[in-house]
C-alpha positions in Angstrom: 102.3 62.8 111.6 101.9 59.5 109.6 98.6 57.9 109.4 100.4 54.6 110.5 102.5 54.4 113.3 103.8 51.0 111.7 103.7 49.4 108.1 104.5 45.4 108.3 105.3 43.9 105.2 105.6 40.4 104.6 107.0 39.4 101.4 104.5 36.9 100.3 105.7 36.4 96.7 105.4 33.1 94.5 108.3 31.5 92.7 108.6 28.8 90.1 108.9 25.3 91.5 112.1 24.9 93.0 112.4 28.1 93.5 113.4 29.7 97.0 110.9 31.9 97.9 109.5 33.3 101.3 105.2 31.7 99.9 107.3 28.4 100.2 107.6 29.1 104.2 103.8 29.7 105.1 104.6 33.6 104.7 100.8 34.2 103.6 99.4 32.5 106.2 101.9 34.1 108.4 100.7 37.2 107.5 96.9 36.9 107.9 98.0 35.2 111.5 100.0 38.8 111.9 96.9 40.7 111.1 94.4 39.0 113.1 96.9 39.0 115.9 97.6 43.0 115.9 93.3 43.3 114.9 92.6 41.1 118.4 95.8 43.3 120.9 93.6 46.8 119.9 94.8 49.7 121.7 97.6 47.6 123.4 99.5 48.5 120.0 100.3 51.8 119.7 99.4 53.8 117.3 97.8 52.7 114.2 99.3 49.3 112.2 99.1 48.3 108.9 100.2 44.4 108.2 100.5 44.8 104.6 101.1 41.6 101.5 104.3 42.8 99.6 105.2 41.5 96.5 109.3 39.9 96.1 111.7 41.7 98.4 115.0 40.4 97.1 115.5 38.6 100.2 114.8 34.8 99.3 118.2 33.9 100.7 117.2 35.2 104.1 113.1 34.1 104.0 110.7 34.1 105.2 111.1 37.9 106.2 109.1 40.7 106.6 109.8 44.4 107.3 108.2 46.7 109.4 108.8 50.6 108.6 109.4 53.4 109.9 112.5 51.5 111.7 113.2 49.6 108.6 114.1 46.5 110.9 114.4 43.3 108.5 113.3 39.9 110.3 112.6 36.3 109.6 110.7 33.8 111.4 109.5 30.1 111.6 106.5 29.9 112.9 102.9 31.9 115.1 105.7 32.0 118.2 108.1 33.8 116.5 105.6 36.3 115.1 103.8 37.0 118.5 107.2 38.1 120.0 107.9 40.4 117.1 104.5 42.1 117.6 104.7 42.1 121.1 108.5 43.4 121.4 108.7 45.1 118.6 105.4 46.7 117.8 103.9 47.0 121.3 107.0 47.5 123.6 109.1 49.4 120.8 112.2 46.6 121.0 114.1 45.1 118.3 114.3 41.1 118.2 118.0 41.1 118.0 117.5 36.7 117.5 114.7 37.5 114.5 116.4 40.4 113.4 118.5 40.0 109.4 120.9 41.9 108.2 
């Protein structure tokens, strides 16, 4: 059995100016928000979750997104809101977020 249940990664890379790039969209702050979030829930998320900084993930023309493994389920997102219903569907109730969800 895997140490983590769950790995998160939010692509948190920097481009040049002008740019696209998921940084450009908060994604950093996103992800500390992600941390603290799953850190505060406890033993309400099962298992044990990593929320992890990734560098680029070749996905600027979707971004902001952010993968979480083992399901290898893509996602994007906008703001806190959208990210509390990804951990709470996905990560504590074990349901895709078809409306999140990229391809």
């Amino acid at each position: 059995m895997s140490h983590f249940s769950h790995h998160v990664f939010f692509c948190t890379n920097q481009r040049a100016p002008g740019d696209a790039c998921c940084n450009n969209h908060g994604a950093g702050d996103m992800r500390g928000y992600a941390k603290d979030k799953v850190t505060a829930l406890g033993k309400k998320v099962p298992g044990k979750v990593r929320i992890n900084a990734a560098g680029c993930l070749d996905r600027c023309e979707k971004g902001p997104v952010m993968v979480i493994y083992p399901e290898a389920v893509w996602y994007t997102y906008v703001d806190q809101e959208d990210i509390d219903e990804i951990i709470d569907e996905h990560l504590v109730k074990g349901r895709v977020v078809e409306r999140l969800k990229v391809d």
